[in-house]
Backbone as CSV, one residue per row, in Angstrom:
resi,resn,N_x,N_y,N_z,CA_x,CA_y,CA_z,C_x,C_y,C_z
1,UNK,87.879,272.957,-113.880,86.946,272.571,-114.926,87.600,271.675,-115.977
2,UNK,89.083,271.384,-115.826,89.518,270.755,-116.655,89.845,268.827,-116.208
3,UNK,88.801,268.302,-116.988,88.982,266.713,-116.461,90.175,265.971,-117.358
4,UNK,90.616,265.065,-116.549,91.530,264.445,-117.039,90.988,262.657,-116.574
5,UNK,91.702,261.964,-117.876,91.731,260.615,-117.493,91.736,260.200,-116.034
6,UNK,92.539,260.504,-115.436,93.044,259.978,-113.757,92.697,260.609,-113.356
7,UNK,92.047,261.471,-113.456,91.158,262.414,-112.471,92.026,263.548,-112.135
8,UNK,91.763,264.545,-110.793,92.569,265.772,-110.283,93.043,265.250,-109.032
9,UNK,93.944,265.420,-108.918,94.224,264.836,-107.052,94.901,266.347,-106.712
10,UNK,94.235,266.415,-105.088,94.442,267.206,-104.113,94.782,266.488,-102.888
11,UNK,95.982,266.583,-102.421,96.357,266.182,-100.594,95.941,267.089,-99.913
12,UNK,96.051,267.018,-98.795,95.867,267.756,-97.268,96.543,266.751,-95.876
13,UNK,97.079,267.083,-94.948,97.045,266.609,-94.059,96.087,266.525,-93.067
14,UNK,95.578,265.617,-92.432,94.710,265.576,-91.270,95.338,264.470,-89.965
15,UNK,96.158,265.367,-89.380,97.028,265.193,-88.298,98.068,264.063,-88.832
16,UNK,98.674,262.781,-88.895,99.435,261.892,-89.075,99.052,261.548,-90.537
17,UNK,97.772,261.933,-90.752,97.194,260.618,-91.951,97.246,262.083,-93.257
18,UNK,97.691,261.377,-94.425,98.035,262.764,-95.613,96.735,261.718,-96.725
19,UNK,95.698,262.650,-96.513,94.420,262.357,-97.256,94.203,262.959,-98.975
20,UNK,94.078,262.489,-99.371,94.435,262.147,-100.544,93.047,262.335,-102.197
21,UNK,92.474,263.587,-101.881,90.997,263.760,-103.048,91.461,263.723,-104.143
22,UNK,90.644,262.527,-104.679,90.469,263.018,-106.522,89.372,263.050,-107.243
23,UNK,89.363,263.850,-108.270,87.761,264.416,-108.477,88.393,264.637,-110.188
24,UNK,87.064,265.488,-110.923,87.442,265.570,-112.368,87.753,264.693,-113.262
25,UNK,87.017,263.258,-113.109,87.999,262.108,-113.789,86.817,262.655,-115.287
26,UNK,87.096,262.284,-116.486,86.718,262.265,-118.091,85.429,261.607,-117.560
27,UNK,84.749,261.558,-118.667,83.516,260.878,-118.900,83.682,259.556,-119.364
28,UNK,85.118,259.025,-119.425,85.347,258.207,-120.437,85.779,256.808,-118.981
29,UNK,84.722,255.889,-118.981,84.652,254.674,-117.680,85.983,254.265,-117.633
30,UNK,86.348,254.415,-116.012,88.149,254.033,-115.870,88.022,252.717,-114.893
31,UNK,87.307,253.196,-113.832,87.321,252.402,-112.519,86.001,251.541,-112.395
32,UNK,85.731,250.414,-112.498,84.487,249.589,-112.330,82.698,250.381,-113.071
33,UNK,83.583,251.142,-113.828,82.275,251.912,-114.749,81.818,253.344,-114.280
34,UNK,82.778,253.976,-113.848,82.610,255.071,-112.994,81.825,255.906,-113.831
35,UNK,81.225,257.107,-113.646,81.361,258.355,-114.088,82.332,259.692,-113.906
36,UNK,82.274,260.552,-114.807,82.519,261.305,-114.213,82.373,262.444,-113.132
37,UNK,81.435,262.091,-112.229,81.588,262.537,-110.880,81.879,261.720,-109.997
38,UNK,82.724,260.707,-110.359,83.583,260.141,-108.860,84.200,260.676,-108.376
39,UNK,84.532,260.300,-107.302,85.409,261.048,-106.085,86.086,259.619,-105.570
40,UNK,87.054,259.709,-105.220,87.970,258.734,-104.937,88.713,259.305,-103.226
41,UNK,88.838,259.348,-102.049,89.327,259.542,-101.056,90.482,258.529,-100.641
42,UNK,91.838,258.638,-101.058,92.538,258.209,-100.055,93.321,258.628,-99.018
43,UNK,93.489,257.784,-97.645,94.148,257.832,-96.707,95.161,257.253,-96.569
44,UNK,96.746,257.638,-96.054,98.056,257.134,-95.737,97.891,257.262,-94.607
45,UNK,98.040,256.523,-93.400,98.843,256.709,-92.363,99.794,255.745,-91.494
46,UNK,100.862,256.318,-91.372,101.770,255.348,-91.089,101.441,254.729,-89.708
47,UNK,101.323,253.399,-89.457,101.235,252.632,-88.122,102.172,252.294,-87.593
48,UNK,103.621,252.127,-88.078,104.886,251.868,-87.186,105.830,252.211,-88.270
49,UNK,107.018,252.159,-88.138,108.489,252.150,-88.590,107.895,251.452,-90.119
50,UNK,107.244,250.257,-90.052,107.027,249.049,-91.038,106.218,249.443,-92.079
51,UNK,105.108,249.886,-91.765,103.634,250.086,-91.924,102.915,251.126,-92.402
52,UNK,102.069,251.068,-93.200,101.420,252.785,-93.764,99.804,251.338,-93.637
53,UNK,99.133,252.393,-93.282,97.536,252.041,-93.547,96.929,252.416,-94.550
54,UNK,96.839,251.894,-95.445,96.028,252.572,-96.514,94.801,252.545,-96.774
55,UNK,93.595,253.358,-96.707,92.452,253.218,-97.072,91.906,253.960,-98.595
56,UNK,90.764,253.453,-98.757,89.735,254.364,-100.080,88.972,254.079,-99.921
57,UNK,88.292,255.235,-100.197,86.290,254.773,-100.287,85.903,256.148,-102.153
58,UNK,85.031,255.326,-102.333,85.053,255.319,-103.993,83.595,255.798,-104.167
59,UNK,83.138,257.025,-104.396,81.782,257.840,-104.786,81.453,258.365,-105.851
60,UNK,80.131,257.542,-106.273,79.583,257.717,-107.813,78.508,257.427,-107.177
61,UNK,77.852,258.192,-107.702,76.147,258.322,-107.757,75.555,257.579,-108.781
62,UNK,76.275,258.198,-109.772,76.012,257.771,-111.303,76.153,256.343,-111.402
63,UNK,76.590,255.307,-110.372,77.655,254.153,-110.509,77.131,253.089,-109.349
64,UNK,77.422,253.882,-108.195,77.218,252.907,-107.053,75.443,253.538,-106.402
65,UNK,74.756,252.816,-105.578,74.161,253.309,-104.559,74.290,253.791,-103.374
66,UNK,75.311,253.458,-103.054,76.058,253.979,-102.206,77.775,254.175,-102.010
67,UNK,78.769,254.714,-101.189,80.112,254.853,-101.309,80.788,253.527,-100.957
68,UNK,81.640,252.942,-101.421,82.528,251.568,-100.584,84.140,252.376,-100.733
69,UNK,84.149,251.479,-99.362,85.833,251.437,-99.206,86.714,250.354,-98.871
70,UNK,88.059,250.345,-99.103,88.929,249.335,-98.505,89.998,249.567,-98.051
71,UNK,90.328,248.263,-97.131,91.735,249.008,-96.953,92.272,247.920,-96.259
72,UNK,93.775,247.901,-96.286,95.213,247.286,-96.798,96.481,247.534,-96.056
73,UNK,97.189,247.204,-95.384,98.523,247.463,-95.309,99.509,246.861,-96.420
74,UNK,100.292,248.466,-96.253,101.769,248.549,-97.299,102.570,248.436,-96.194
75,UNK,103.271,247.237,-96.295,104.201,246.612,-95.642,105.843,247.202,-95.955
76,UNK,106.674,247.709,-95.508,108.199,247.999,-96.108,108.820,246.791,-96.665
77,UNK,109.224,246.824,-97.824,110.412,246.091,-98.344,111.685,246.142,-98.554
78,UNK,112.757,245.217,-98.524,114.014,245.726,-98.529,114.798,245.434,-99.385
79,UNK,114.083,244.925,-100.806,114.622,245.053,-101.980,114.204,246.130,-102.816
80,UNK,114.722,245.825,-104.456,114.171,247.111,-105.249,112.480,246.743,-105.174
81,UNK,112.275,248.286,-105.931,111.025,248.225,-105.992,110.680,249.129,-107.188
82,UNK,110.744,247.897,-108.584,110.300,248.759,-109.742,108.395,249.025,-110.168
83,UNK,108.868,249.927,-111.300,107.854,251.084,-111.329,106.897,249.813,-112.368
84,UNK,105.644,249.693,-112.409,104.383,248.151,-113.036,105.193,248.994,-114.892
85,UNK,104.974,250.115,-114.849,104.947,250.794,-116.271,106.181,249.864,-116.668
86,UNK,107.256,249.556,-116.223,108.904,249.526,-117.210,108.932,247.965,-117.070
87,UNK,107.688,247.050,-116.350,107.578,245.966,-116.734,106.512,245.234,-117.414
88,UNK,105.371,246.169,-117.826,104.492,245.724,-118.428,104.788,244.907,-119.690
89,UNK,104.277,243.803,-120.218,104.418,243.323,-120.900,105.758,242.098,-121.419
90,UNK,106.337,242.305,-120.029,107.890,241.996,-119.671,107.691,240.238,-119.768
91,UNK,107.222,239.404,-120.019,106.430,238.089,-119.900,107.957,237.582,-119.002
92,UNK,109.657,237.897,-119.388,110.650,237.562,-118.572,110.215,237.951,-117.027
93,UNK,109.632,239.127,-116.404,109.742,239.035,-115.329,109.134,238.411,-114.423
94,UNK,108.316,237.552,-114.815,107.306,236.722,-114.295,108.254,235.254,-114.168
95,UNK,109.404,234.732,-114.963,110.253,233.938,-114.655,111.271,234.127,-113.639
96,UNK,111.860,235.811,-113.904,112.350,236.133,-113.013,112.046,236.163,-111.480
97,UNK,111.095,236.716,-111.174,110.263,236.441,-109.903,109.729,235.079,-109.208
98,UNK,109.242,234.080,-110.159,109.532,232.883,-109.866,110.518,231.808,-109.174
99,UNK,111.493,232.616,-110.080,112.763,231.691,-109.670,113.164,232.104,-108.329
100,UNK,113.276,233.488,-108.233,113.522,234.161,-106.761,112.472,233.487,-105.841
101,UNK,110.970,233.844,-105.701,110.260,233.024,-104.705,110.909,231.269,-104.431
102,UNK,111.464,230.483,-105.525,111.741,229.259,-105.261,112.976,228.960,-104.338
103,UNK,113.778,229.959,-104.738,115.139,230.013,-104.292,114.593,230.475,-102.862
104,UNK,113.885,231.505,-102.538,113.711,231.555,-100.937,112.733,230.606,-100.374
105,UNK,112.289,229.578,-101.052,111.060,228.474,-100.408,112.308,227.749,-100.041
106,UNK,113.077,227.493,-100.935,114.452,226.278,-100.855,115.467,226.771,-98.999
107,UNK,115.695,227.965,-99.044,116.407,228.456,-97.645,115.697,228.271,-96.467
108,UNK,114.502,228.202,-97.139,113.182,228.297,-95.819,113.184,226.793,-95.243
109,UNK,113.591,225.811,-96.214,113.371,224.582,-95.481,114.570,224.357,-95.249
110,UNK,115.372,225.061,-95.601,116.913,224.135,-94.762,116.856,224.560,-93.349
């Protein structure tokens, strides 16, 4: 009975894929004008060594006419991988990242 901003999340497994409920979000509009009786469903499941499948499908009554979902592959990377929070507002890392994409366009054509 207790709602929170981000809602409540509950996992479960359902064979390979670790499904993912969240429910209880505030009354207070987070996601494309939600209410608070959305339900949010996501799915992980990994497709190879590389690969996780990710899906969601997004339920408000109050909101949508009906449920939508999407879904995406999360690809592995083999650099760091920092957390959006410890760069928000960082306006440097957006140079930083730049310069890196240029520097690997530059190797790509030699």
């Amino acid at each position: 009975s207790i709602r929170q901003w981000e809602g409540d999340s509950r996992g479960h497994w359902e064979g390979n894929t670790l499904v993912v409920e969240t429910t209880n979000f505030t009354n207070h509009p987070k996601y494309f004008g939600t209410t608070d009786k959305a339900r949010v469903t996501e799915r992980f499941t990994r497709t190879s060594a590389e690969t996780i499948s990710y899906q969601f499908t997004m339920e408000d009554p109050g909101t949508f006419s009906r449920p939508w979902s999407a879904a995406f592959a999360l690809n592995r990377t083999t650099g760091p991988i920092y957390e959006y929070a410890c760069h928000e507002g960082n306006y440097a890392m957006f140079d930083s990242l730049s310069a890196g994409r240029a520097k690997d366009a530059a190797k790509a054509k030699k």
